[in-house]
C-alpha positions as MATLAB code, in Angstrom:
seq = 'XXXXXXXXXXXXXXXXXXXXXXXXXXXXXXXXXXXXXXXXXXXXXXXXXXXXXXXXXXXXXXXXXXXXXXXXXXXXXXXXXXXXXXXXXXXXXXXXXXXXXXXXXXXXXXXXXXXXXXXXXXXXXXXXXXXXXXXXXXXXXXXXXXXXXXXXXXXXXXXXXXXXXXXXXXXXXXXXXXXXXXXXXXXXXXXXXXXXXXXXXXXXXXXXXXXXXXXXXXXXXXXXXXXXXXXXXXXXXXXXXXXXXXXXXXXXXXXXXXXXXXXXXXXXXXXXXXXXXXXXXXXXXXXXXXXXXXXXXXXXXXXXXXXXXXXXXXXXXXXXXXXXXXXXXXXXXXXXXXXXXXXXXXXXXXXXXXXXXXXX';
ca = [
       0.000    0.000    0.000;
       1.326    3.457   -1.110;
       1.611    6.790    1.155;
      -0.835    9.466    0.679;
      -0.136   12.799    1.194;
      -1.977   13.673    4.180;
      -2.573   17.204    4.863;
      -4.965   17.223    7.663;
      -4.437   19.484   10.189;
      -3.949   17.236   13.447;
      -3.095   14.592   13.839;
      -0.796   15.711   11.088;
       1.095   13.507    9.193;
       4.988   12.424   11.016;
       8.048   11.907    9.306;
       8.074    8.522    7.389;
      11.667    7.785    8.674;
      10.080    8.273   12.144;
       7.451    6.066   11.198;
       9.393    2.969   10.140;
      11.974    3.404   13.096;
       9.459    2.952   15.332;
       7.927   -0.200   13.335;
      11.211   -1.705   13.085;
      11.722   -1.201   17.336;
       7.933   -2.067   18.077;
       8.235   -5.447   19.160;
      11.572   -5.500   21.170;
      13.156   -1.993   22.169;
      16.790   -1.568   22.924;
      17.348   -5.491   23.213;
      14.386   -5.242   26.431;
      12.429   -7.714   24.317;
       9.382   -5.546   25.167;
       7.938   -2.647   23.309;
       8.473    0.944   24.707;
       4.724    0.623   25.505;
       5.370   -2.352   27.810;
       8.739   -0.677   29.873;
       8.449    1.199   32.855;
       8.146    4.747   32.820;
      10.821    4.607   35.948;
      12.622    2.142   34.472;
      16.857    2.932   33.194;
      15.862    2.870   30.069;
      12.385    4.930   29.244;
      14.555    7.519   31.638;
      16.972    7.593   29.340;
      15.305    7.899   26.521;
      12.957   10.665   28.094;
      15.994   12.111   29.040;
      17.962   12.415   25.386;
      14.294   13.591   23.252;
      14.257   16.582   26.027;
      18.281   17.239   25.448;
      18.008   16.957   21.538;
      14.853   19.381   21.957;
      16.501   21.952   23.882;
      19.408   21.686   21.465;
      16.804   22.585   18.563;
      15.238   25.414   19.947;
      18.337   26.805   21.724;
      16.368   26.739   25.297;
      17.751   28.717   27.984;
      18.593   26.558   31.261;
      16.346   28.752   33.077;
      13.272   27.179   31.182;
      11.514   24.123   32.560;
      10.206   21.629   29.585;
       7.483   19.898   30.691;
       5.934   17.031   29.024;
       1.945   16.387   30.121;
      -1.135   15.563   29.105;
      -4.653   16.608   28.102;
      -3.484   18.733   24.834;
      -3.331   22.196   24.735;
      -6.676   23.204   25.925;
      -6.035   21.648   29.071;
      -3.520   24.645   29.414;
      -6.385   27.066   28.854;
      -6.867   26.395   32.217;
      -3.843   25.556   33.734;
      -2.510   28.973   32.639;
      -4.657   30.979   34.822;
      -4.429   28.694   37.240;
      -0.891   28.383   37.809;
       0.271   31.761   36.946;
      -2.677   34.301   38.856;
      -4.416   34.798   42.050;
      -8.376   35.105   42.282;
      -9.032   38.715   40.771;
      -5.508   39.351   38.855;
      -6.364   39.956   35.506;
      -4.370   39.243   32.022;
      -4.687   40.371   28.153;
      -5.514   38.319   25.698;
      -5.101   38.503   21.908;
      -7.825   36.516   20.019;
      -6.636   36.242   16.007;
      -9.064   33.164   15.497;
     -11.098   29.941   17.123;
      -8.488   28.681   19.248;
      -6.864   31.871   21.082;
     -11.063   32.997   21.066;
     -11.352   29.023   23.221;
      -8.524   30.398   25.182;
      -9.946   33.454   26.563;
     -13.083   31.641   27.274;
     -12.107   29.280   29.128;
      -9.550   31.558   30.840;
     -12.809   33.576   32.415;
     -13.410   31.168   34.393;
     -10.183   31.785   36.383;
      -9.546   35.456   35.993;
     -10.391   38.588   34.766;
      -9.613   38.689   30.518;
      -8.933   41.622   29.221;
      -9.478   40.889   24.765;
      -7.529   43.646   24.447;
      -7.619   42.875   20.735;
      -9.770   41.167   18.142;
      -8.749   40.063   14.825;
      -8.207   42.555   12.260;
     -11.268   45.046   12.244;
     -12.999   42.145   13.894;
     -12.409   39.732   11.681;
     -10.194   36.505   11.629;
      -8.568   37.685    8.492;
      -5.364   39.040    9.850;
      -3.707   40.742   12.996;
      -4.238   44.322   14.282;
      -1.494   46.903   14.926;
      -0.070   45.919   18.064;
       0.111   49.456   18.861;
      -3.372   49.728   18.838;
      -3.792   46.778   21.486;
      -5.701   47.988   24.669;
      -3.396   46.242   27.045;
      -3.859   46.448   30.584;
      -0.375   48.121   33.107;
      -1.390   45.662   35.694;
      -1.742   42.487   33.173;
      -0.548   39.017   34.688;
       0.304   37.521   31.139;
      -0.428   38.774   27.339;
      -1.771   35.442   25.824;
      -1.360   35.020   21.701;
      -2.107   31.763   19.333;
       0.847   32.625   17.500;
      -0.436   30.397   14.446;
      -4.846   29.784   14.222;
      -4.689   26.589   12.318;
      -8.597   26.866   11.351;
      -8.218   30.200    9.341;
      -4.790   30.429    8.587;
      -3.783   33.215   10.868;
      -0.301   33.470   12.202;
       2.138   36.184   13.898;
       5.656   36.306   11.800;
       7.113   38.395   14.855;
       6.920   38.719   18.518;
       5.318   41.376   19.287;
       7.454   44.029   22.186;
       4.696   45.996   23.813;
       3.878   44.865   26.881;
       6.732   44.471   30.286;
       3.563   41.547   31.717;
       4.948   37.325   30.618;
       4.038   36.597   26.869;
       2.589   33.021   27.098;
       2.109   31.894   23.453;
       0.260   28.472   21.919;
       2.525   27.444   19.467;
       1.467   23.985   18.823;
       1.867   24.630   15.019;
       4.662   27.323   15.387;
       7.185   24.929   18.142;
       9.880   23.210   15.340;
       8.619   24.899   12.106;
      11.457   27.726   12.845;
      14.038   29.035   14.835;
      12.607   31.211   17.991;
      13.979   33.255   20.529;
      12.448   31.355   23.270;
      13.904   34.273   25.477;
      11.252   36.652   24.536;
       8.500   33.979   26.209;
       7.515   33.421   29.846;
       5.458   30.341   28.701;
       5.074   28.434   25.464;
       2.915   25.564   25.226;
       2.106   23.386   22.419;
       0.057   20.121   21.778;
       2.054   17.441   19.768;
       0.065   16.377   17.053;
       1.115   19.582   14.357;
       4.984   19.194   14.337;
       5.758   16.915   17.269;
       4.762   13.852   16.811;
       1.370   11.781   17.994;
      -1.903   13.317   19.604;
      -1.280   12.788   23.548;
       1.030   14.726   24.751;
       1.678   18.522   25.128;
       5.143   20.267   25.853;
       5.134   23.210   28.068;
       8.474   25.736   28.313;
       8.155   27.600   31.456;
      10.507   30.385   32.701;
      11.272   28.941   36.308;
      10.183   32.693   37.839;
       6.844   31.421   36.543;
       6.771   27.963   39.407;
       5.436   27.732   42.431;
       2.523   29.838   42.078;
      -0.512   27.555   41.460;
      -3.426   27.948   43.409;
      -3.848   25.363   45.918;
      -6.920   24.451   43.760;
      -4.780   23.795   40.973;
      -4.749   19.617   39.920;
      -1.433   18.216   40.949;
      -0.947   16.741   37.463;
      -1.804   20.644   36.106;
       0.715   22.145   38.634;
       3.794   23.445   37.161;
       5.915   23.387   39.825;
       5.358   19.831   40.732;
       5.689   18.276   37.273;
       8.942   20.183   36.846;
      10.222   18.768   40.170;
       9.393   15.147   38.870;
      10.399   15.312   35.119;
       6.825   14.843   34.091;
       6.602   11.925   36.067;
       4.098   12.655   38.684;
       1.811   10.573   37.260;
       2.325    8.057   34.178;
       3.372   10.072   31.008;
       1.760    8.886   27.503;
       5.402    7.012   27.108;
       5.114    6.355   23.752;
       3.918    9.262   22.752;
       7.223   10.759   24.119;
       9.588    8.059   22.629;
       7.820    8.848   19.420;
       8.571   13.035   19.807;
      11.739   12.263   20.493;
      12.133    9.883   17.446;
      10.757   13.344   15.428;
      13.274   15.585   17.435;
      16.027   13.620   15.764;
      14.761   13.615   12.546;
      14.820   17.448   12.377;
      18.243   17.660   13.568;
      19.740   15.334   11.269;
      17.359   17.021    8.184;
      18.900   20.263    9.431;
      17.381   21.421   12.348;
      15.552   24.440   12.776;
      16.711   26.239    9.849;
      16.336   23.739    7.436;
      12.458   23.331    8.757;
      11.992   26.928    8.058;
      13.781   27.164    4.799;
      11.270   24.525    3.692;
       8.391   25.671    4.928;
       8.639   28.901    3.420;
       9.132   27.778    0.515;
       6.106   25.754    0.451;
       3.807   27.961    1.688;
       4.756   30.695   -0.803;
       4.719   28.937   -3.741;
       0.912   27.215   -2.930;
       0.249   31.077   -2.614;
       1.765   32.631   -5.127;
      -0.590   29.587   -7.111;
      -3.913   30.876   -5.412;
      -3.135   34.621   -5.891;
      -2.469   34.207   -9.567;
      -6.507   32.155   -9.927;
      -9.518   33.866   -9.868;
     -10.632   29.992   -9.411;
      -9.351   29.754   -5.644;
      -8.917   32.145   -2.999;
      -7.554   33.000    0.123;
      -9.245   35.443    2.207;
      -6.600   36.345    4.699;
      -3.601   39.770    4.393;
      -0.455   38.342    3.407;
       1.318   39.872    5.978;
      -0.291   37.449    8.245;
      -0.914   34.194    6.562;
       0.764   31.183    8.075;
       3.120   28.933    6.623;
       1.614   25.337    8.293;
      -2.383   26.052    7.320;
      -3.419   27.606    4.090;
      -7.237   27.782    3.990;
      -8.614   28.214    0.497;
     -12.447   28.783   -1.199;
     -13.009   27.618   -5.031;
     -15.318   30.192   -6.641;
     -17.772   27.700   -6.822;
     -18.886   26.021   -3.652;
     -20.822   23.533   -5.501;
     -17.625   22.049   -6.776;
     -16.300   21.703   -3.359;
     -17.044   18.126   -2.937;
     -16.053   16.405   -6.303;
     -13.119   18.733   -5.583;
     -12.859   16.504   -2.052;
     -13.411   13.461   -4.081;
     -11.112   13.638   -7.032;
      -7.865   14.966   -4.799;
      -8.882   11.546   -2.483;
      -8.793    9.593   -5.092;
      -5.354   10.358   -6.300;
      -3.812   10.165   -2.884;
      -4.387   13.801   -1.728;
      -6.154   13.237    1.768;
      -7.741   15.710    4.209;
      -8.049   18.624    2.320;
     -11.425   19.393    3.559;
     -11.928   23.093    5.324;
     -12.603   23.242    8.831;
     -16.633   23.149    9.159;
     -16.779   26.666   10.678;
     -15.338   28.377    7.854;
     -16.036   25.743    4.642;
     -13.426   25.407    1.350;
     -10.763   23.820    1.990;
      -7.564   23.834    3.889;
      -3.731   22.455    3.138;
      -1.685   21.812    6.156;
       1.966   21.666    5.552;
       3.796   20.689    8.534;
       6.921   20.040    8.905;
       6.868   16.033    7.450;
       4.647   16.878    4.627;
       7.640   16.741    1.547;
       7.373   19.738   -1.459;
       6.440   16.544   -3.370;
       3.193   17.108   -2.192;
       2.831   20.559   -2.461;
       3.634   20.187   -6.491;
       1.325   17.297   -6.025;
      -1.570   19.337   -5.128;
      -0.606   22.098   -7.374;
      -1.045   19.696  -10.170;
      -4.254   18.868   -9.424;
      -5.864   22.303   -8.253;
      -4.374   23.758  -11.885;
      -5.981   20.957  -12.952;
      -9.017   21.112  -11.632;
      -9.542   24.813  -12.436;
      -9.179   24.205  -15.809;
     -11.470   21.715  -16.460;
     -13.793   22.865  -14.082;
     -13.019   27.023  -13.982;
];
């Protein structure tokens, strides 16, 4: 059975070298004659291998040793709450930057917790681009400024850190974290849920400035408070083991493809010429400003909505899966993470010129 080019946007497809490492070590793991799923979390060797993914992935990212790097559970959402909870008091309030669906869940769910200031709101209100940080209505006593540095539903993404605020940034950047170099420096918190650029659905990686421990609220779950997973490297409680092994399996693969810099040499490249292929149709279109589209989710209508499905069907059928648009905002959407080759961005170029001119 051949590979398709999967483009969906999480679980997103992993590195095919990952892939067949891990189907080659399934049945017996480092000579244990058990499968990393079988070992003991507190065992020499899941340590050790827990161990070398976090060292190769602070070696990627160039993480300060002041940073924590936690590995939990419960995705990123769960860290919608465990934000508030671990980094204000009952009352303390903090800004938050919605761009699209996810950093809009974020401040929801934050509410609960705290006082959110939205101190700004898409582009004139609309999930088509980012607003003038200048014009932000941030708040002098802030806890945190919260930003989804990439909205993987409508293709949103910030190319630059914004420097207006002295309060923590805390940024989701579970389709930002590997794509590029980052100045992790510039961040109080980053979180990020696996399944974009880090391997399987399951686990989440948190980087935490160590100023930022030991202020949960004695509410906070013990498996939710920083401070006590960083004092038991993630172990607290039973870590999704493989899901680690396999982020770790990913973590080499981008260093030995050419870490960081390779990633974003690639990815920019990709998501400018699937672009530059859109802006040049008056078949397909992409509504957001080019100053803020993102490189990992490229959202596109066909002038026709009609045509959508046989559009669906006929890309399927020729091993082009998952291009179907998230159901809030319809068309279609490419994701083009990190394992997903050029091949199959000319592949899908192909067919869309294609397409349009049989169809257009």
């Amino acid at each position: 059975m051949s590979r398709v080019y999967n483009f969906s946007p999480g679980p997103a497809a992993l590195p095919t070298a990952v892939l067949e490492q891990a189907q080659s070590e399934l049945l017996d793991w480092h000579g244990t004659g058990m499968s990393v799923m079988e070992v003991s979390h507190r065992g020499k060797h899941f340590v050790e291998c827990a161990l070398r993914a976090e060292g190769v992935f602070r070696e990627l990212l160039g993480i300060p040793e002041e940073y924590k790097v936690l590995f939990l559970q419960g995705g990123a959402t769960l860290q919608f709450s465990a934000i508030p909870l671990n980094l204000t008091n009952p009352g303390e309030s903090a800004d938050y930057i919605t761009t699209g669906n996810w950093s809009k869940k974020a401040a929801n769910e934050a509410q609960r917790y705290l006082d959110v200031n939205v101190a700004a709101n898409g582009l004139n209100g609309e999930y088509v681009g980012i607003s003038d940080p200048l014009t932000w209505k941030l708040r002098e006593d802030s806890s945190y400024l919260h930003l989804a540095m990439n909205e993987t539903v409508v293709g949103v993404e910030f190319h630059n850190i914004p420097d207006v605020s002295s309060s923590p940034i805390v940024a989701d950047m579970s389709s930002t974290l590997l794509s590029r170099p980052i100045d992790i420096s510039r961040f109080g918190l980053i979180y990020a849920g696996a399944q974009k650029n880090i391997g399987p659905a399951g686990i989440t990686v948190v980087i935490v400035h160590e100023d930022l421990l030991g202020k949960a609220r004695p509410e906070t779950p013990t498996v939710a408070n920083y401070k006590v997973m960083a004092d038991s490297d993630s172990m607290s409680n039973t870590p999704p083991t493989f899901n680690w092994y396999i982020a770790g399996l990913v973590f080499d693969w981008v260093k030995n493809e050419g870490g960081l810099v390779e990633m974003e040499a690639r990815n920019k490249r990709k998501s400018e010429k699937l672009y530059a292929s859109i802006d040049a149709s008056d078949f397909y279109t992409n509504p957001v400003d080019p100053k803020y589209r993102s490189w990992m989710n490229v959202p596109f209508t066909l002038a026709d909505p009609g045509l959508d499905q046989l559009f669906l069907d006929e890309s399927s059928e020729i091993g082009l899966a998952n291009l179907k648009g998230h159901r809030l905002v319809g068309g279609m959407r490419a994701s083009i993470y990190n394992a997903m080759p050029e091949e199959g961005v000319d592949a899908l170029l192909e067919f869309m010129n294609d397409f349009q001119a049989r169809y257009g």
